[in-house]
C-alpha positions as a Markdown table, in Angstrom:
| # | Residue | x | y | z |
|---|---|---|---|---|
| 1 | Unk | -45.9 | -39.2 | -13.3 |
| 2 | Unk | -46.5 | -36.3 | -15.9 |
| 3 | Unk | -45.4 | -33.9 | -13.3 |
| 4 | Unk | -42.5 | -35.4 | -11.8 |
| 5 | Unk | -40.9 | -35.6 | -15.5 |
| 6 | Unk | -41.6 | -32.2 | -16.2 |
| 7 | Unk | -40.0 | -31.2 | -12.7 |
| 8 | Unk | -37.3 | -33.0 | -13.6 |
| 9 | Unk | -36.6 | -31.4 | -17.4 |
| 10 | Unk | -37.1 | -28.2 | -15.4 |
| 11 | Unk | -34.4 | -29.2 | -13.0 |
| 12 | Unk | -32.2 | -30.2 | -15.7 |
| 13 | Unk | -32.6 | -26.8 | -17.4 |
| 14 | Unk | -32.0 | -24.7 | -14.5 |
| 15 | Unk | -28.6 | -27.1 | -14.1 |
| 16 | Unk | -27.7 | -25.3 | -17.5 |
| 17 | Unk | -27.9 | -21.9 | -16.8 |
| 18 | Unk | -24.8 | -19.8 | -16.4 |
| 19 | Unk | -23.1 | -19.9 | -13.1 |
| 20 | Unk | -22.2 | -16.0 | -12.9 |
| 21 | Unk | -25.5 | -14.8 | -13.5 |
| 22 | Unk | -27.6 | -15.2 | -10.9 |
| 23 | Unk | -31.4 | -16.6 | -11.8 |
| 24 | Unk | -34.2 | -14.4 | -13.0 |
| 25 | Unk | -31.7 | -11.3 | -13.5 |
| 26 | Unk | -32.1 | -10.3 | -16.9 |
| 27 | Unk | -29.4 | -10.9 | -19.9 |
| 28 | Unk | -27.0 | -7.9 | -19.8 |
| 29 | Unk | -27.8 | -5.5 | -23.3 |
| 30 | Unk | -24.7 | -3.6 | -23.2 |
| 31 | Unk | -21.3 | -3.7 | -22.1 |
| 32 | Unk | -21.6 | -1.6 | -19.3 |
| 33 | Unk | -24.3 | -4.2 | -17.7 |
| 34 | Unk | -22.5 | -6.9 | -18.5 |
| 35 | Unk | -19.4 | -5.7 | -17.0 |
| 36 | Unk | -21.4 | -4.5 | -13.7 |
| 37 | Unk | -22.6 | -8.2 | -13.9 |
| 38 | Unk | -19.2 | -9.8 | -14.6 |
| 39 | Unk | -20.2 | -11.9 | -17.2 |
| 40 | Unk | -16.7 | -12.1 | -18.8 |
| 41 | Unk | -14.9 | -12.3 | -15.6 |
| 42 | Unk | -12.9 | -9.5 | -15.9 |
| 43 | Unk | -13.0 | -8.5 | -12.1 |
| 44 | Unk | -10.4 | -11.7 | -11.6 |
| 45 | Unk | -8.1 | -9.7 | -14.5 |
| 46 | Unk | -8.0 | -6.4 | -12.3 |
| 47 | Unk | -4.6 | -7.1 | -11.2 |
| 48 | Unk | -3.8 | -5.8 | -15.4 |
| 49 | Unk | -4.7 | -2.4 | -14.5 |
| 50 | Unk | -1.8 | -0.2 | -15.2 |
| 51 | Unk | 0.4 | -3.7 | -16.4 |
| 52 | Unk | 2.0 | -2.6 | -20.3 |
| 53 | Unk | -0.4 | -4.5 | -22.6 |
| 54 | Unk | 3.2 | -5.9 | -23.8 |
| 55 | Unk | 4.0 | -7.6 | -20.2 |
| 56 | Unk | 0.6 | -9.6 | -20.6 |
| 57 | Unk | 1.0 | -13.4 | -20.7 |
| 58 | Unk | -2.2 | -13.9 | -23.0 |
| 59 | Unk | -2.3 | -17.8 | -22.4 |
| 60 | Unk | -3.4 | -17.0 | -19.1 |
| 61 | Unk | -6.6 | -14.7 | -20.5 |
| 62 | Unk | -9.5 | -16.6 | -21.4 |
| 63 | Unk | -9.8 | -17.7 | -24.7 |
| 64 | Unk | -11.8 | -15.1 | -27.1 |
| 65 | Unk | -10.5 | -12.3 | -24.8 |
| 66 | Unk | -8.7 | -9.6 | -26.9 |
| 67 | Unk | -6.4 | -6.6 | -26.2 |
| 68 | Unk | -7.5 | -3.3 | -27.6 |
| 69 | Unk | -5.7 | -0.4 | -28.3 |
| 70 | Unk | -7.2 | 3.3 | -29.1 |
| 71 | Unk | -6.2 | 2.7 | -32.9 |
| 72 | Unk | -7.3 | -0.4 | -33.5 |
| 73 | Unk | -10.3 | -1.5 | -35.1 |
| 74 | Unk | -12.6 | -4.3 | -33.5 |
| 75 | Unk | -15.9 | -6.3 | -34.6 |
| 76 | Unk | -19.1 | -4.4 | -33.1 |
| 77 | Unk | -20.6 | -7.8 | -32.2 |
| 78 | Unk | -21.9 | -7.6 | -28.6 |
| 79 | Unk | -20.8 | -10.7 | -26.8 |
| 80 | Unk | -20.8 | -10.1 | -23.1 |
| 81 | Unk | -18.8 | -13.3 | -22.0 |
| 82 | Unk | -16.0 | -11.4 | -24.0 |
| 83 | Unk | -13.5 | -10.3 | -21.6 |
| 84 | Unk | -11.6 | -6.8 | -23.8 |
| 85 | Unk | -8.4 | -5.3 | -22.2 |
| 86 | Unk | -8.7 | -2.0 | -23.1 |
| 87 | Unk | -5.2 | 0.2 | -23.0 |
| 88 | Unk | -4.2 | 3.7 | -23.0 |
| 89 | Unk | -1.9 | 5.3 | -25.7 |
| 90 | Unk | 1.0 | 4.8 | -23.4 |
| 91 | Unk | 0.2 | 1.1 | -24.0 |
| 92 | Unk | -1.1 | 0.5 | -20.0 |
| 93 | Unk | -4.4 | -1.5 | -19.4 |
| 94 | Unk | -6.8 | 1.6 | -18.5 |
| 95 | Unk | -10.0 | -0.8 | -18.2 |
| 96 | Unk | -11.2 | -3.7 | -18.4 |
| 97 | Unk | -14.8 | -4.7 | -19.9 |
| 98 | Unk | -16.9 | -7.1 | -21.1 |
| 99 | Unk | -18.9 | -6.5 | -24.5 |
């Protein structure tokens, strides 16, 4: 009985883990591992690339995602289901990442 319960709580725990990460790979540390992992999803953003930050219809971005520019100042936080459109002085997305 013991061990079917604690099969079960294990069950329900691996029922909560993040979809996009795939089990046992190891929280991403930086942005450049979370973005090779996709955490924040930006690979289904990639269409952006080259778009004037201006053009972009930010109800359709996820919420918490944030356009950067190369004078603006951001938080340092590390949050790596973040998506960050990142532009060039010409005000174009250049990258995407996830930090």
């Amino acid at each position: 009985m013991r061990a079917a319960l604690l099969a079960m709580a294990a069950a329900g725990l691996l029922a909560c883990a993040p979809q996009d990460q795939a089990v046992g790979d190891p929280a991403p540390e930086t942005a450049e591992e979370a973005t090779r992992q996709d955490i924040c999803g930006a690979s289904a953003f990639d269409y952006l690339l080259g778009t004037p930050a201006s053009e972009i219809d930010q109800t359709t971005l996820p919420e918490g995602a944030r356009i950067i520019t190369p004078d603006m100042m951001v938080t340092q936080d590390f949050r790596a289901d973040r998506l960050n459109i990142i532009t060039d002085t010409d005000g174009r997305v250049s990258s995407l990442s996830c930090f």
